[in-house]
Structures are given as C-alpha cells and as structure tokens.
C-alpha positions in Angstrom: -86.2 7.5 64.3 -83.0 6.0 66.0 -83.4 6.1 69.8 -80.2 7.3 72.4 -79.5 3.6 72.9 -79.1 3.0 68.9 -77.1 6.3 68.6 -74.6 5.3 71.0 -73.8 1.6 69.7 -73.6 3.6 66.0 -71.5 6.3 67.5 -69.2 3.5 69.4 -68.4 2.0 65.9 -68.6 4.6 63.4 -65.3 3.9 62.0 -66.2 0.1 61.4 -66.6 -0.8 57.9 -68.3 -4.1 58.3 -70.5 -2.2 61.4 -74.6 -2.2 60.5 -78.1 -1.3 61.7 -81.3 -2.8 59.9 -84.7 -1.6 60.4 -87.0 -4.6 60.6 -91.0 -4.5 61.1 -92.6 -6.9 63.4 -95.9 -6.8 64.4 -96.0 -3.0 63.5 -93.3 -2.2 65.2 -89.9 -0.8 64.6 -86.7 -3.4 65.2 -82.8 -2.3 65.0 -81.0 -5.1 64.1 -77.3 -4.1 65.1 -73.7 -6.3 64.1 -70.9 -6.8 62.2 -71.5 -8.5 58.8 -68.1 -10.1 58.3 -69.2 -12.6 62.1 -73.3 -12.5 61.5 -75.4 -13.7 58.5 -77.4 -10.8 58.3 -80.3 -12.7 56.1 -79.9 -15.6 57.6 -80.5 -13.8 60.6 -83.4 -11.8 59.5 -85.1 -14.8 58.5 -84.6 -16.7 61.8 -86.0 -13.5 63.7 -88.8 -12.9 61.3 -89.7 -16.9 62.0 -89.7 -16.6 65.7 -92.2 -13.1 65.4 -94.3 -15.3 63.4 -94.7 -17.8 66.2 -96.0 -15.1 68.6 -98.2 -12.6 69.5 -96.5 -9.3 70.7 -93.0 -8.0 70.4 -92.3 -8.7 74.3 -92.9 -12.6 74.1 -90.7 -12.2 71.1 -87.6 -10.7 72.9 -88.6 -13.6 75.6 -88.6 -16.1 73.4 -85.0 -14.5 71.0 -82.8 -15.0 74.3 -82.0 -15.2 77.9 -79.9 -12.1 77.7 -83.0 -9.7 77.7 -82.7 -5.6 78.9 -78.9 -5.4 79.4 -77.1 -2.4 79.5 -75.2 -0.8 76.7 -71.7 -2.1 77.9 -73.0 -5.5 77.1 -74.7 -5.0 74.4 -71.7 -3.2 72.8 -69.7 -6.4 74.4 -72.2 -9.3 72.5 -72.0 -7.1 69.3 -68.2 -7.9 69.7 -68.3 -11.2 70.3 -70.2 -11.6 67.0 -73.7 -11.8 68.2 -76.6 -10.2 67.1 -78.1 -7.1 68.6 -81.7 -6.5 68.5 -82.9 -3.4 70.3 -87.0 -1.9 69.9 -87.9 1.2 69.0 -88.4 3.3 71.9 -85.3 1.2 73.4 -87.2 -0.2 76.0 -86.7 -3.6 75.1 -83.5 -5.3 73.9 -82.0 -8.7 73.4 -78.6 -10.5 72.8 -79.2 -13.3 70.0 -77.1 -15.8 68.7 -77.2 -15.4 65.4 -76.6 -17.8 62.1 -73.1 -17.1 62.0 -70.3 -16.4 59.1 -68.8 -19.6 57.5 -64.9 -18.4 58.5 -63.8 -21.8 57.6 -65.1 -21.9 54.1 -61.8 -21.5 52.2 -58.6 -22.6 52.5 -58.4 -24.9 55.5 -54.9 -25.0 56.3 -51.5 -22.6 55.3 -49.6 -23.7 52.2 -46.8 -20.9 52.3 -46.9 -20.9 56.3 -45.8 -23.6 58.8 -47.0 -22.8 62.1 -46.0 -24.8 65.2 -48.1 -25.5 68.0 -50.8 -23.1 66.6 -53.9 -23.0 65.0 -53.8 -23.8 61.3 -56.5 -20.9 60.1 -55.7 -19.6 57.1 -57.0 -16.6 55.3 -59.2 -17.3 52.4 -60.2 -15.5 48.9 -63.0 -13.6 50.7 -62.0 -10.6 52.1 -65.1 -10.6 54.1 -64.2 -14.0 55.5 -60.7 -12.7 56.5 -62.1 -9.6 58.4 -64.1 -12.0 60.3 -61.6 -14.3 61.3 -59.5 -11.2 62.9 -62.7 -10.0 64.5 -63.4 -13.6 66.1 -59.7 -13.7 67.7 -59.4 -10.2 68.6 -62.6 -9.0 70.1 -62.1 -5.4 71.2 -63.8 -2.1 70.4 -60.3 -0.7 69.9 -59.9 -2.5 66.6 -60.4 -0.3 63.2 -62.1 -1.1 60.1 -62.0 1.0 57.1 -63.3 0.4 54.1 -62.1 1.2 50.0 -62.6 1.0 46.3 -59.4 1.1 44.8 -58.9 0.8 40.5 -59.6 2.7 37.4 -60.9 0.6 35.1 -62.4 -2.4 37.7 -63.2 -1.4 41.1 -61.6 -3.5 44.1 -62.6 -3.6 47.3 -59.8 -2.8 50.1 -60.0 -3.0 53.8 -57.6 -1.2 56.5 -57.4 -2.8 60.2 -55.5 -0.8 62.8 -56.1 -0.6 66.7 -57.2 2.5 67.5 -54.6 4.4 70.2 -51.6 2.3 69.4 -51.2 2.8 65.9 -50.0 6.5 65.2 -52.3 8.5 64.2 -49.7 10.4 61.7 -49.2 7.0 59.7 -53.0 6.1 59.8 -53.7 9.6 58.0 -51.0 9.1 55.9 -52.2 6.1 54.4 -55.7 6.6 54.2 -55.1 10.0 52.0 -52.7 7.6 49.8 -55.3 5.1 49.6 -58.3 7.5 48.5 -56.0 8.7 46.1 -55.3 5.8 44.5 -56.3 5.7 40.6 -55.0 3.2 38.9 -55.8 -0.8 39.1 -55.0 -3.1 41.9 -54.4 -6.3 40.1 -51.1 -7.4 42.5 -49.8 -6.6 46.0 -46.9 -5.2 44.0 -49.4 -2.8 42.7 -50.6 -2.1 46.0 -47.1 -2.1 47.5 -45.8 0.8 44.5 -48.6 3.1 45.8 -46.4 4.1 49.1 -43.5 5.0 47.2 -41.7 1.8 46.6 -38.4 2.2 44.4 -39.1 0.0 41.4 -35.3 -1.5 41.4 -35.6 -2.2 45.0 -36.5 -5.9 46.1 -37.7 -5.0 49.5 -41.8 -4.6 50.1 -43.0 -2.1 51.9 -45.9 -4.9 52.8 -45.1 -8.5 54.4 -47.7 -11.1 52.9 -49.1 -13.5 55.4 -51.7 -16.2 55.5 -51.5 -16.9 59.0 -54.6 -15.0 61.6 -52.1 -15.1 64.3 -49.6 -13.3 62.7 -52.1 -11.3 61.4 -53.2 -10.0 64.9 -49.8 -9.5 66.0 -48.9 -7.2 64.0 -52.0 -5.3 64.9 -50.9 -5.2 68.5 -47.3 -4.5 67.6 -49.3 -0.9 65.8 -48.9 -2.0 62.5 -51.7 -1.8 59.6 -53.2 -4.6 58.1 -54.6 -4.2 54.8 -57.1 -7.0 53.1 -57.3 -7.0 49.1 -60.6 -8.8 47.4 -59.9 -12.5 46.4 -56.7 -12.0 47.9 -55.8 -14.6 50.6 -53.2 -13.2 52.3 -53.2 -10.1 55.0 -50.7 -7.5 54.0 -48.8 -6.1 56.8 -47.6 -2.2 56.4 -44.8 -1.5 56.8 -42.6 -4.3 56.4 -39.5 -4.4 59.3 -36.6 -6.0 59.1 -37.3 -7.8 62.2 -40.1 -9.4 60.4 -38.1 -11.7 59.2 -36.2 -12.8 62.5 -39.0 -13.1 64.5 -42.4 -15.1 64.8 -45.6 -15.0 67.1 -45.0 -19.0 67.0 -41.5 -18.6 68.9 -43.9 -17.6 72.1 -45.4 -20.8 71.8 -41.5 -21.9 73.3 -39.1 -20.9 76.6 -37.8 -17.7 76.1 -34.0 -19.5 75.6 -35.7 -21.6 73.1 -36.7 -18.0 71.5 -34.3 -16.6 71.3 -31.9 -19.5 70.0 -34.9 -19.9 67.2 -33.7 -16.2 66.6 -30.1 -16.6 66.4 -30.1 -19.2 64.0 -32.5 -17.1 61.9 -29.8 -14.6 62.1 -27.0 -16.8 61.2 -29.3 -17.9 58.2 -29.3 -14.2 57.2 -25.7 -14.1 57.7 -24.4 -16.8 55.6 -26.9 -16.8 52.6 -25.5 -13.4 51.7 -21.4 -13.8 52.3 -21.6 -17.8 52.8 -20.5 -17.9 48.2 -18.6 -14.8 48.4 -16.3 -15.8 51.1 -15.6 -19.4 49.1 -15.0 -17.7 46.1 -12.6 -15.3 48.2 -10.9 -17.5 50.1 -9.9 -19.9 47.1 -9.3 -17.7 44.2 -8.0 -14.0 46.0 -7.2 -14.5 49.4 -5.7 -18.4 49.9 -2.9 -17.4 52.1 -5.8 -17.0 55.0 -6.1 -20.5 55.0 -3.7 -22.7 57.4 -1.1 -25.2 55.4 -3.0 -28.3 55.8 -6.5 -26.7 55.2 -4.9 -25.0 51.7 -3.7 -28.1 50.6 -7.0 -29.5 51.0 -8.6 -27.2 49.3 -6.5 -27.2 46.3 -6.9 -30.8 46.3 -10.8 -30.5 46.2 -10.6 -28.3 43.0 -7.7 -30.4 41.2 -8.7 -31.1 37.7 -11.8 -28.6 37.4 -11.4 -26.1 34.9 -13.5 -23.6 36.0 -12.2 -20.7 38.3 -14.1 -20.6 41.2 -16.3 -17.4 40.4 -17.6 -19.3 37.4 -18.4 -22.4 38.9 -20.1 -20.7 42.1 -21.8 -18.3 40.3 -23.1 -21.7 37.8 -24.0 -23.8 41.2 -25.8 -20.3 42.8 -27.6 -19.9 39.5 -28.3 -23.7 38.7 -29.7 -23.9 43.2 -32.0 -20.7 42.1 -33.4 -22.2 39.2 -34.1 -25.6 41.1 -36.0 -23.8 43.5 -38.1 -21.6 41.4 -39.0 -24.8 39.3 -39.7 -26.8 42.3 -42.5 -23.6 43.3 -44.1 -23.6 39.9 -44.5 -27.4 39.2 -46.9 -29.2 40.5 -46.9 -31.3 44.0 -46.9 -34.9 42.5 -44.0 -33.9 40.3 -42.1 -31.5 42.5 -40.6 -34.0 44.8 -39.2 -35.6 41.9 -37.4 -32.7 40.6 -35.7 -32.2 44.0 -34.2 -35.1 43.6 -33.1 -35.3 40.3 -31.7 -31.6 40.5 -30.2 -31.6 44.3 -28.6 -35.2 44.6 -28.5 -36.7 41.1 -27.2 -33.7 38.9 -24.9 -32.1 41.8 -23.1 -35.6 42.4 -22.5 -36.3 38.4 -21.5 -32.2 38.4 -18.8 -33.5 41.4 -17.6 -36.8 39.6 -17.3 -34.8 36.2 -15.0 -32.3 37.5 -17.1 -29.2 37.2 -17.6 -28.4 40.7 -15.9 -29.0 43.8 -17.3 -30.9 46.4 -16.7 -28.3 49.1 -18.6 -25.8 46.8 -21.4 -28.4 46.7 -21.3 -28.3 50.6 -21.3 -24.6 50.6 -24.0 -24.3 48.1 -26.5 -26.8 50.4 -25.7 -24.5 53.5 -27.2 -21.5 51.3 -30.1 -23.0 50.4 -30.8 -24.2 54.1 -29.8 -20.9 55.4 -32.0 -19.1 53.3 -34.6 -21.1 54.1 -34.8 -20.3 57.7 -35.9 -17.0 57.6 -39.7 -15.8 57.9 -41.9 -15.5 54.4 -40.9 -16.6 51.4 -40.4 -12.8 49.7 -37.9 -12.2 52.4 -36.3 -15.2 51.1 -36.0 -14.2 47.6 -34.8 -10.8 48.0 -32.0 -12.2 50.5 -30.6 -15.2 47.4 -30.6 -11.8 45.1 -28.8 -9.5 47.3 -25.6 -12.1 47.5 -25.0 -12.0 44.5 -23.5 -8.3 44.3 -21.4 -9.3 47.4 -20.3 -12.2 45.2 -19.5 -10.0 42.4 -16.7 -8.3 44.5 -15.5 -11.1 46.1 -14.4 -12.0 43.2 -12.6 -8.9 42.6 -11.2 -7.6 46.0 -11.3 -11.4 48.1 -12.3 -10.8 51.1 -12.4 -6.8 51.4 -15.0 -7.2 49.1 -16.8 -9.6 51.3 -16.6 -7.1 53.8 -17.3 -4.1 51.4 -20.4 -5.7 49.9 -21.8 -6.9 53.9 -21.3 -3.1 54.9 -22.9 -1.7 51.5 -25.9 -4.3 52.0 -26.7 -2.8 55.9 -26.4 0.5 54.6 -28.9 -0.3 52.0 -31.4 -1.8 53.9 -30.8 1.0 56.9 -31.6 3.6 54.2 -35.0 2.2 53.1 -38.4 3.9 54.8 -42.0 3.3 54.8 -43.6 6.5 55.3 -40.4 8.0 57.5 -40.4 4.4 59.5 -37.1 3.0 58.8 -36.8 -0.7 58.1 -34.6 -1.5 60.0 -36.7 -0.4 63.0 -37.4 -2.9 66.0 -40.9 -1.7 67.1 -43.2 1.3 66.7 -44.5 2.8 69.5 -47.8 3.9 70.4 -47.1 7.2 70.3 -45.2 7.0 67.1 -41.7 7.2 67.9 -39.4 4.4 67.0 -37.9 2.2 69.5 
C-alpha cells in the first residue's frame, strides 16, 4: 500500500504522461521508485539500485549508501524528480533518497538542425523518438507547471501522440478543445498534414494550423507564449498549435541580440514578406499596364531593358517565377553533393544565357533574385512555400488591372489570412493570453 508521501508526489503529477511509480523488493521490503521515464532509464536504474542492495545488509545502509540527499522533504523530492533524478522512497515513508540515476540518451539522434539555423544557441535538435523529444523539453524546462498528455491516434496502425502545455497559462477552453478532438480522432496519422486536417483545416488553404520545428528552444517558447506542443512517434519535429502569423516574423534567437538589433531582424522579415508577394506583380504592372508611373529617363530605361524580347512581360515573369520555383524545389529533393551544383547551373548559368538570348530582361532577373532572397528570410520553410504560392494570384491581376490589381490582390491576401482561425484564435493574432483572451 502507497503511503501519504507516495500519494502526494502521484497526485502532484497525475496529468504527466511520462510520470511513474515502481514497486521494487529489497531485502523484504517494499521500495517506490518514483520519475519521469522520458529523463531516467528506468531498468537501467533498477538494476544499479538492485546492485547497491546487494552489497548490503539492511535497507537504511542502502539509502546511506544510494545518496547524500537522504530524508528530505516533499518539496525537494518533488524538485529532484524534476530535475530528472530518481526518487526512491520506503514503504512506511520513513526513509527516502534522491539518486542520480542512469539517465536518457537525449542526444542519441539527430545531433544538429538541418531545416533550422539557430544563432548563438544551442544546436539540439529533436530526434525520431518521441520519448527522446519529451525529454529534451523536460531537461530545459524544469517546472511542475508543464503538462504531459499522452495518445493513440489511427485506425488501422496505432501512433503514439503527446500533448505539452503549461498548466495556468494555456487556456483551459483550447486545452479541452483539443484533447476531445484528439480522442476522437479515427483515422491514421501518417503526416502532420493528417494531423493538421483534424482541427478543421480547409483542404484548399495553404496555411497550417501547426508550425513544424526542430529546434528545443523554440519548442519551449511557444510553451511559455501558451501555446500547445504536440509530439508525433518517429516524427522529429515539435508541432506548435496554433500557428500565428507572427510566427513567422519573430524568433526566440532575435533575444539572443539588442533590442534595435530585434527589431531591425523583424523589419526586414517584414519587408521579405512584403516584396515576395507584390515584388512580380508590381514589375509586371509597372511595364506592361501602368508605364506612365515611371519618370522619363527611368521609362526609357526600361523599354530599353526589354528591347528585342518577345515575350510580354506576364509571360516571361510568370516563366522566371515558375522556372525560380522549380529550382528550389529541385535543389530540396536532390542530394547535398549534387545540390550545389544545380544552384549554379540553374541560378547563374541558365538565367545569364536566358538574358543574352532575349527571353528575359535583365531587370526581371534582378527582380526575380530579390524574390527568392526575400522569401527566404522569413521563419520555417512551410511559411515560405505558402508565401511563393500566394503571389502568384496578385500576379494574375497585375496583369490585368496594373497596379490596382497590386493593390487589390495585397488587400484580398490580409483579408484572407485575417479570416483564418484555429479553434476561434485568429491567425493573425499577436499573443494569447493566460486567460484566453487575445492580445
């Protein structure tokens, strides 16, 4: 029988998924073995403690002999199990002990980012074990406050699922919300698209309601900014619910700088924003609709610029646009010893002998590069695909209206995005507040 000491530490992390209490025998005599089994080695552990018994005579030389840290109190106990150590605590709770235990291997998978770049931060990255991943969040964020729920989502093949919130800063109205969506869950889990068409997602839509990371750090932000962080089996990435706008504009790493070097890190990822959606439309209306905007001298060389090409300039901006996507997509999917390669045959190579055969201009080619750049230079790399597809409607009009279509399609794309919710959150929110009101 569990005594009041046992009860409480059970109790105190009820809602952890990853929580546990073993019943060992030594020496005829009842043992609770109490931790987390995403930081401790459990039979590892077991065996270490079972060695030590071996070596002597009654369990009170044993808890001598385990640790220092002998008949604390429960704050501490409750404080070492969050740490990652092992709790050991007799039967009549008499006796207890803080051991260091044989710990989780946290660094077992992937040793560095390969999607991520952080700067002047650690280079963790999540691994294929979702285990492993839980860990890692527990090690940096060591507070009873901090959530763990456990799932099997799937029809025909099981997954496992984890949820991580911090308790009394993530609203409870979103935390019920998902957990009834994820118990309801019956089909498979084989993507994060999957995943992410479980809280409603419009199937034509290119926004996520989840933002993919690799990165612990950023991980653990979001979890203090009340977000949900969701862990999917042999999936190494964290999924952040929901997915903000301001994602994309912002990074724990800019903390790492001056505050006016964050926020210019910010402005430029804003300007990045900017110009990969209107940077094509406003060439195309500014040379083909709307010319007389342009100043004598600059018209002139312009026109110059595009003498001999036979293309209008909707076709041969929509052929570089295309042509840059394709590059880019290639350069993903091809290996690394090969992918360098490419870059240079399709970015330097084939745009200059596009120039010098009269197909493109070379101020398109200019504009073209500042797209790619610019779309480059916001955060994660979905947010970066679903910007390069939204300019192309804004193109479209461009091409049809000149620059009222520019403007048109730039007002039509914020209204979009305004109008897209996770769960009643809007996304284009800034933060969500304890309490569950949006800021």
């Amino acid at each position: 029988m569990r005594n009041k000491i046992v009860n409480e530490i059970e109790s105190k992390f009820s809602n952890q998924g990853d929580f546990f209490i073993e019943e060992e025998l030594i020496n005829k005599t009842t043992l609770f073995l109490i931790g987390f089994k995403t930081l401790v080695d459990l039979t590892k552990s077991k065996l270490y403690v079972q060695q030590i018994a071996n070596s002597n005579t009654s369990v009170k030389a044993l808890f001598i002999n385990l640790n220092d840290q002998i008949n604390v109190d429960t704050e501490q106990m409750i404080k070492g199990i969050l740490e990652g150590n092992l709790v050991i605590v007799s039967e009549d709770g008499k006796q207890n002990a803080i051991v260091n235990p044989i710990v989780q291997n946290l660094r077992s998978s992937v040793s560095e980012p390969k999607n991520e770049s952080p700067i002047q931060s650690s280079t963790d990255a999540f691994g294929d074990d979702i285990n492993m991943n839980i860990g890692m969040i527990r090690k940096r964020l060591t507070t009873a406050s901090l959530c763990h729920c456990n799932y099997e989502v799937g029809d025909l093949e099981k997954r496992k699922l984890s949820m991580l919130y911090i308790k009394g800063r993530t609203p409870n109205s979103l935390i019920d919300k998902v957990d009834r969506q994820l118990k309801g869950i019956q089909s498979d889990i084989d993507t994060i698209d999957d995943l992410n068409l479980q809280f409603g997602k419009r199937r034509l839509s290119p926004v996520s309601h989840l933002f993919a990371t690799e990165l612990p750090i950023s991980a653990i932000h979001s979890l203090k900014e009340n977000k949900i962080v969701f862990f999917l089996d042999n999936c190494p990435f964290a999924l952040v619910f929901p997915n903000l706008l301001w994602d994309m504009l912002v990074s724990i790493n800019d903390r790492n700088f001056p505050s006016i070097l964050s926020f210019m890190l910010r402005f430029f990822r804003v300007i990045g924003l900017v110009a990969t959606l209107i940077l094509p439309a406003l060439y195309v209306a500014l040379v083909s609709v709307n010319p007389e905007v342009f100043k004598l001298d600059l018209a002139l060389f312009v026109a110059k610029s595009r003498e001999g090409i036979p293309l209008t300039a909707f076709l041969e901006t929509i052929a570089m646009v295309v042509l840059v996507d394709l590059i880019l997509e290639a350069i993903v999917r091809l290996p690394k010893s090969v992918g360098p390669a490419i870059t240079m045959v399709g970015g330097i190579i084939l745009g200059q002998a596009m120039v010098e055969a009269k197909l493109v201009s070379n101020l398109l080619v200019i504009v073209i590069t500042a797209v790619v750049i610019a779309s480059s230079s916001v955060i994660g790399m979905q947010n970066s695909l679903y910007i390069r597809l939204l300019k192309y409607p804004i193109l479209i009009l461009a091409s049809l209206f000149g620059i009222l279509g520019v403007c048109i399609g730039f007002i039509f794309t914020i209204i979009y995005l305004a109008s897209l919710t996770s769960y009643d959150i809007p996304y284009m929110t800034f933060r969500i507040k304890k309490e569950g009101e949006i800021k």
